[in-house]
C-alpha positions as a printed Julia matrix, in Angstrom:
244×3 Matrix{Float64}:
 -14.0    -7.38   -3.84
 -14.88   -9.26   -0.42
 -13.48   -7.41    2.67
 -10.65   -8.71    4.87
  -8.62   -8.67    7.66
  -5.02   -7.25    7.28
  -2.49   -9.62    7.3
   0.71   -8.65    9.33
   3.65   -8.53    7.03
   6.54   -8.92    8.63
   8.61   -9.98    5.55
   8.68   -5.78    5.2
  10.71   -5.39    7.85
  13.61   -7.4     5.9
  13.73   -3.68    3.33
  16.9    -2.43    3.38
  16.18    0.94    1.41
  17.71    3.24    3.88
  17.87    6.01    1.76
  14.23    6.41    0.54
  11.11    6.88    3.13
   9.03    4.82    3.64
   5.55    5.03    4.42
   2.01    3.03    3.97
  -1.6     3.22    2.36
  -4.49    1.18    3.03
  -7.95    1.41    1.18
 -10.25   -1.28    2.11
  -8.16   -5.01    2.02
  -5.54   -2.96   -0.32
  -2.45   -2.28    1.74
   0.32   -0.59    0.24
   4.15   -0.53    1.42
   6.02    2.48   -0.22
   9.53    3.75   -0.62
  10.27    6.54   -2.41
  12.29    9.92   -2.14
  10.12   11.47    0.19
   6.83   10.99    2.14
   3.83   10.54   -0.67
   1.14    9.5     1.26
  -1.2    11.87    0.25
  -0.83   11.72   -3.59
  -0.76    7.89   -3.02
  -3.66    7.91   -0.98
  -5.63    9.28   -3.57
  -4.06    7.66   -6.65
  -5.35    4.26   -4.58
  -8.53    5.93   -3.93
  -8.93    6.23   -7.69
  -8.05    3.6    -9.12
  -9.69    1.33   -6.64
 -13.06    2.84   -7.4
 -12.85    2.56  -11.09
 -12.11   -1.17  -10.35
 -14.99   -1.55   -7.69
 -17.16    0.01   -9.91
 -16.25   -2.26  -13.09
 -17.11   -5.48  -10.6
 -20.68   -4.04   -9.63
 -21.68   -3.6   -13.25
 -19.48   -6.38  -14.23
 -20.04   -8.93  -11.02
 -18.92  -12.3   -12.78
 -15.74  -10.15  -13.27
 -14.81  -11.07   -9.7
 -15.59  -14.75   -9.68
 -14.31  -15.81  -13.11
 -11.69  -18.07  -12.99
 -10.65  -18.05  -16.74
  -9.52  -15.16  -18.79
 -12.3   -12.39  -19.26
 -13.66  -10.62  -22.53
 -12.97   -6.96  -22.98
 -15.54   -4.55  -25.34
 -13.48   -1.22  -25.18
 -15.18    0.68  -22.39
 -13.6    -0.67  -19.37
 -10.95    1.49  -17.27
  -7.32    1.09  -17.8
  -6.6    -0.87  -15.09
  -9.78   -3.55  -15.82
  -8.19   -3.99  -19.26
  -4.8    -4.18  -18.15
  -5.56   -7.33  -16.22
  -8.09   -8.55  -18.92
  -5.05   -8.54  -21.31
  -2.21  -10.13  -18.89
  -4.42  -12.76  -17.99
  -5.44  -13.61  -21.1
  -1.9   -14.19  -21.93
  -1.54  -17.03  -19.09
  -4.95  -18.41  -18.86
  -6.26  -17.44  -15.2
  -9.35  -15.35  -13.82
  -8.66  -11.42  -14.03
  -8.56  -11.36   -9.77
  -5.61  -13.68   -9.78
  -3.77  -10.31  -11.03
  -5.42   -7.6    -8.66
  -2.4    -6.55   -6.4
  -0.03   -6.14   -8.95
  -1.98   -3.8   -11.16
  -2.84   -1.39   -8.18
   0.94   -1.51   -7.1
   1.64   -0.08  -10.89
  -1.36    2.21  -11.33
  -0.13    3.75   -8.11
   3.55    3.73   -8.9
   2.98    5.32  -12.18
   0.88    7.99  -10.66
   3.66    8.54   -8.32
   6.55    9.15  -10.89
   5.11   11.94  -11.01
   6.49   13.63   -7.61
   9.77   11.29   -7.34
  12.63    9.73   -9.31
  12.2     6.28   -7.31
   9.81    4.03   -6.24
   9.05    0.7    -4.57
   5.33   -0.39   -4.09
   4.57   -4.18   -2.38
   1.35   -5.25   -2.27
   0.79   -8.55   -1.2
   4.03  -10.03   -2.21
   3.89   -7.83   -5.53
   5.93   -5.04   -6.4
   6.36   -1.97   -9.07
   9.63   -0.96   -8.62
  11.25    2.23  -10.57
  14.82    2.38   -8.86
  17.65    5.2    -9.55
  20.42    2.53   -8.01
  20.8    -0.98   -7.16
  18.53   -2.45   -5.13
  17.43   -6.18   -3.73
  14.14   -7.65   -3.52
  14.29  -10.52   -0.59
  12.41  -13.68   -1.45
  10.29  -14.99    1.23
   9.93  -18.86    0.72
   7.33  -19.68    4.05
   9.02  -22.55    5.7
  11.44  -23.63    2.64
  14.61  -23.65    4.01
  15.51  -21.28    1.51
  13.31  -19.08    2.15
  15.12  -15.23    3.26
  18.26  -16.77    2.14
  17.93  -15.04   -1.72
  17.26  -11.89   -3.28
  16.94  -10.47   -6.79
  19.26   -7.84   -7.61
  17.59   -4.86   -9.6
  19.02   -2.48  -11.32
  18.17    0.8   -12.66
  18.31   -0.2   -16.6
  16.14   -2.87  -15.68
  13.39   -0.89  -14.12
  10.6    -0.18  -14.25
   9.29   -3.86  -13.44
   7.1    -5.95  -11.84
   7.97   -8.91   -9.67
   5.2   -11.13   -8.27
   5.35  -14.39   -5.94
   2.61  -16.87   -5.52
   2.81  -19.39   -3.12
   0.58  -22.41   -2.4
   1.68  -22.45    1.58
   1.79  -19.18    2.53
  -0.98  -16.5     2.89
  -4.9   -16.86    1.94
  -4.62  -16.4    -2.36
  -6.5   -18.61   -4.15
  -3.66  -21.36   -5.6
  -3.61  -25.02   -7.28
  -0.23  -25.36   -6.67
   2.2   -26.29   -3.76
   5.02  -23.94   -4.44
   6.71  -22.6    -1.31
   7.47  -19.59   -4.07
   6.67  -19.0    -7.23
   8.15  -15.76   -8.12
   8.11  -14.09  -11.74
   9.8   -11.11  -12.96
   8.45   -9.07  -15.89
   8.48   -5.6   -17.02
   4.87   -5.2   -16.15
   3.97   -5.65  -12.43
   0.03   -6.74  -13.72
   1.58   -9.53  -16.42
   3.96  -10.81  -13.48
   0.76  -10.91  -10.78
  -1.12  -13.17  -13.48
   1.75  -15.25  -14.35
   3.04  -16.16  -10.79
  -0.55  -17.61  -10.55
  -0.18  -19.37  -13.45
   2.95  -20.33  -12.57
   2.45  -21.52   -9.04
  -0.51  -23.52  -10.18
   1.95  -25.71  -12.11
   3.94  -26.59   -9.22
   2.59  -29.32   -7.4
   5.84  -30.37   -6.09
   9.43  -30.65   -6.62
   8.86  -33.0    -9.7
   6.74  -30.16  -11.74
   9.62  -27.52  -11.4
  11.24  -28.33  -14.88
   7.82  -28.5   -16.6
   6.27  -25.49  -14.96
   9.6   -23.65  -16.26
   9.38  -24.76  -19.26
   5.35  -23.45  -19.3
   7.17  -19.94  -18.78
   9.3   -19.91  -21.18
   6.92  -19.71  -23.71
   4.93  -16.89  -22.25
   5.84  -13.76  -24.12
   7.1   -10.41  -22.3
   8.4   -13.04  -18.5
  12.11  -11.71  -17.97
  12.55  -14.67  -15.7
  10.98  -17.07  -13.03
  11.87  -18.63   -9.73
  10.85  -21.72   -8.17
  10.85  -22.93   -4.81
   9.31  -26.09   -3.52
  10.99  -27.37   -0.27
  14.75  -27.19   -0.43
  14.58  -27.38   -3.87
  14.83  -24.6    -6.39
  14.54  -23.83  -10.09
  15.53  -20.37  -11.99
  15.05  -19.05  -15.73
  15.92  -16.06  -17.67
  17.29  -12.86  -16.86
  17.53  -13.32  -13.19
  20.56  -12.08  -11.11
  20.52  -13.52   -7.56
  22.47  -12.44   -4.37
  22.63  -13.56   -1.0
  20.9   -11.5     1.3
């Protein structure tokens, strides 16, 4: 994985978890955002560590891992995290590093379950989330007019799950598609980073939302998907929105 500049992230300051502490982990261009009952950032520091290597590793052996931009062939001996985003994007059709952030927001979430009840990890847009109550998850839209205005409401019978945005005007990830937000919930945070790819790619304006929906629909395991292109917006599946 090329290196980076950090991107500021203001959109974090919009979390309204009062009650857990919050704190954050960087690795290289990985750059986590964490709630959770109390101040993990050593455990999660090393769970990143970890799981980052085995990754970095797989791409040196494996380099055409990294540039493939169509589903990639497992054999068996690959770490967890390679074949967990072998087998989500096989399921949608995109290159395994269109689902990176999402799988080390899970790895790392799972690893911390281990020390507290609850836990939020974004990365990039993408969250794990294991919540004990209620919580909202903001949708940042760039300059939709929508965008800030929403939030998905999660609740604890829901979690754990993963919900991913892609957009095609916002930020520097590799998309084909012009959605202001294309936002997929799933109880998997790796299947949700490859589908909201998949799923932004098919929305090349307000015309494609019904058809990109309807592409969704027929991907097994998706809980729901947003769309937002301009002012306009399209929702599917089990998908509770509030106001923020």
């Amino acid at each position: 994985m090329k290196s980076k500049s950090f991107q500021p992230r203001f959109y974090r300051d919009w979390s309204r978890e009062r009650d857990l502490v919050a704190f954050q982990v960087m690795a290289r261009e990985t750059d986590l955002y964490i709630r959770a009952a109390s101040d993990l950032t050593a455990p999660a520091r090393s769970s990143l560590e970890k799981h980052r290597t085995e990754l970095e590793g797989y791409i040196r052996r494996h380099p055409g891992f990294a540039a493939a931009l169509v589903p990639w062939e497992i054999e068996g001996d690959e770490p967890l995290i390679v074949r967990a985003m072998a087998q989500a994007v096989g399921l949608v059709g995109v290159g395994p590093m269109a689902a990176v952030a999402g799988p080390l927001a899970e790895a790392v979430g799972k690893d911390l379950l281990q020390h507290t009840p609850e836990v939020i990890i974004e990365n990039g847009g993408d969250l794990f989330l294991k919540v004990t109550s209620v919580r909202r998850v903001g949708i940042y839209a760039g300059e939709s007019p929508l965008s800030g205005k929403l939030a998905i409401e999660v609740s604890p019978q829901g979690s754990p799950l993963g919900i991913a945005t892609s957009s095609g005007t916002v930020g520097h990830s590799l998309s084909f598609g012009r959605a202001d937000a294309a936002v997929v919930v799933a109880p998997s945070a790796v299947l949700a980073d490859a589908a909201a790819t998949a799923f932004g790619n098919r929305l090349t304006g307000p015309e494609s939302i019904e058809s990109a929906i309807s592409w969704a629909r027929g991907i097994s395991g998706l809980r729901g998907v947003i769309a937002i292109v301009g002012d306009k917006i399209g929702v599917w599946g089990e998908i509770r929105l509030a106001d923020v």
